[in-house]
Structure formats: C-alpha cells, structure tokens
C-alpha positions in Angstrom: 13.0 -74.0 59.1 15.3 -71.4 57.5 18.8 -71.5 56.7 21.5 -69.4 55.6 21.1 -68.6 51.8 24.0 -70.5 49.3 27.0 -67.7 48.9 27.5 -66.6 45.2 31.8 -66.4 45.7 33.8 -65.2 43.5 37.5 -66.3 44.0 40.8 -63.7 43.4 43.3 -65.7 41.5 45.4 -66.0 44.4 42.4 -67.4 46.9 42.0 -69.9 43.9 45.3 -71.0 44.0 45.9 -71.1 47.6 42.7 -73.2 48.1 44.7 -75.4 46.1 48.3 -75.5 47.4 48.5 -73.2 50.2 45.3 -73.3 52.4 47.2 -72.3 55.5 47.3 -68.9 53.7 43.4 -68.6 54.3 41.2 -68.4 57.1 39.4 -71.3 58.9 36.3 -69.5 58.4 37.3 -69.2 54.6 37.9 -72.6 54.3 34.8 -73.5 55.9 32.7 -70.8 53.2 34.6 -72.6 50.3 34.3 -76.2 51.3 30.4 -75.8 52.1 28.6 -77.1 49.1 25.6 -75.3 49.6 27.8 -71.8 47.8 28.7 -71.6 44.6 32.2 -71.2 43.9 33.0 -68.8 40.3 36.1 -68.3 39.2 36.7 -65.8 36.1 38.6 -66.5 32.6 41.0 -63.6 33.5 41.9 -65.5 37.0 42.9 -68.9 34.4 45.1 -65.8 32.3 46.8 -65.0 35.6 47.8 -68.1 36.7 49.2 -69.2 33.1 51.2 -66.4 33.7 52.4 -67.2 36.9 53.2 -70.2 36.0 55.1 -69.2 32.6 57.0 -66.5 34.9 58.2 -68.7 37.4 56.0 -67.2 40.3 53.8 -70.7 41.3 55.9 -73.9 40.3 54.0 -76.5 39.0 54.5 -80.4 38.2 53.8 -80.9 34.4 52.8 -78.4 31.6 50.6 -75.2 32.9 48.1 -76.8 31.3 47.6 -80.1 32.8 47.9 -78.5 36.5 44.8 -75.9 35.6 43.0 -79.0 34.0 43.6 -81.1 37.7 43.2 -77.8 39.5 39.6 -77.3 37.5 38.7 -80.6 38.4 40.0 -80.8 42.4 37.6 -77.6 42.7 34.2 -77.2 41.1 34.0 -73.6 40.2 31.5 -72.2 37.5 33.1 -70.0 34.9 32.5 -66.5 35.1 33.0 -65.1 31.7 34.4 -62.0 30.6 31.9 -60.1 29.1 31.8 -56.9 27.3 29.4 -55.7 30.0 32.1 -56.6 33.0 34.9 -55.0 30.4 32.4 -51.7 30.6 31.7 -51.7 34.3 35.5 -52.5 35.2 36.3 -49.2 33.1 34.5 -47.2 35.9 35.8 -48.9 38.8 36.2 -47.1 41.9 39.7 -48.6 42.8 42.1 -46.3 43.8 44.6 -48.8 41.6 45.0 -49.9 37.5 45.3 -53.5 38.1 43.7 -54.7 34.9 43.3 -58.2 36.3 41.9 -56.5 39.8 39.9 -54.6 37.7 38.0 -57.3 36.0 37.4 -59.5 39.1 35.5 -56.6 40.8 33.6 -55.2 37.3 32.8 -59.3 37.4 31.7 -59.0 40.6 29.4 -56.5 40.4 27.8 -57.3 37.2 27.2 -60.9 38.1 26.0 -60.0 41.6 28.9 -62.4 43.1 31.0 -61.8 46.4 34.5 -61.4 46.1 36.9 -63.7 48.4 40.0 -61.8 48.4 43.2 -61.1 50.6 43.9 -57.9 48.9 43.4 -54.8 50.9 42.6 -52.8 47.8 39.6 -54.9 46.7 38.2 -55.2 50.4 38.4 -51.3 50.3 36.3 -51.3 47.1 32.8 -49.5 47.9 31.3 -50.9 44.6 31.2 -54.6 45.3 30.4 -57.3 48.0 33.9 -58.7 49.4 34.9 -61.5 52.0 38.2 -61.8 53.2 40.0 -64.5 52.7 42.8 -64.2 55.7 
C-alpha cells in the first residue's frame, strides 16, 4: 500500500506570506500541498530578510513591531529553516535566471542545493531549468 512521497517545499517569500494573509492569492491545489502535513514546508533566512524589509518599507502592513508578526507568523506555520550557506551563495552565483534578483537568486541556488521544490508565483523562477518548481497560482 503505497502512497505519494512527503514534498520537500520550499516557499518564495511572497507564497510565505500569502499563506499567511492572503490565501486567496494561491491556488486550491497549493493550499491543499501546504496544509498536508505529510510535506515539509522550508522557508530560507533570506525570505525572513525580505519580509523585514517589506515591512520596514511600507509594502505588507503589520499589527505590532516586524518582529513580533515574523515570531506569530513562525509559529502559525511550521517551516524548517533553510540556511544560507556558502554552498547556496556559490550555486546562486551560476544561476541560470535570465534576471539579478539577489533574493530570487538565493531561493533557487537553495533550492537546488538542498534538493527542495520551489512554490512560487513568479514566472521567472517557474522558467528556471535548474530547479524543481510548483506554482503557487
């Protein structure tokens, strides 16, 4: 009696965040991936960067100090931490996006090292022939 095998997901920033706020923004079947708790859900350091700055811009509105929304966000979600490494900072060097997103950059060079599918809306990282991706719209 065989099942499907657990997912190994890596989130974009903005997949984390809309899983969070906005989860009209994804897909049913997205929803369904991430709420399954069979996969395991990986979010990297530079996608906690991103949303601090986000948040410090202006660009996601939050209730409270950046701080104390990642801490409840952290805790509403499970994720594993998916460290930036000097081997991901290597392998994002010789990405084959077409763009220089530093942030994009690392997610798919995290990706690929840690053997991890991406969940992303973006068009550009779906396009990415280096790395396992699952879009999130």
């Amino acid at each position: 009696m065989g099942g499907l095998a657990a997912l190994k997901l890596l989130l974009d920033t903005h997949v984390w965040v809309w899983s969070l706020v906005e989860p009209s923004k994804l897909s049913r079947r997205t929803i369904r991936i991430l709420r399954d708790p069979k996969n395991q859900l990986w979010l990297s350091s530079i996608s906690l960067w991103e949303v601090f700055a986000l948040i410090d811009r202006g660009r996601i509105r939050v209730e409270g100090t950046a701080e104390a929304w990642v801490a409840r966000a952290l805790q509403a979600t499970p994720v594993n931490e998916a460290p930036l490494t000097w081997d991901i900072v290597k392998v994002s060097r010789q990405s084959g996006l077409a763009h220089q997103d530093p942030a994009d950059r690392f997610l798919a060079g995290t990706a690929k090292v840690m053997r991890l599918t991406l969940v992303t809306g973006d068009d550009r990282l779906l396009k990415s022939p280096d790395i396992q991706t699952l879009a999130a719209r």
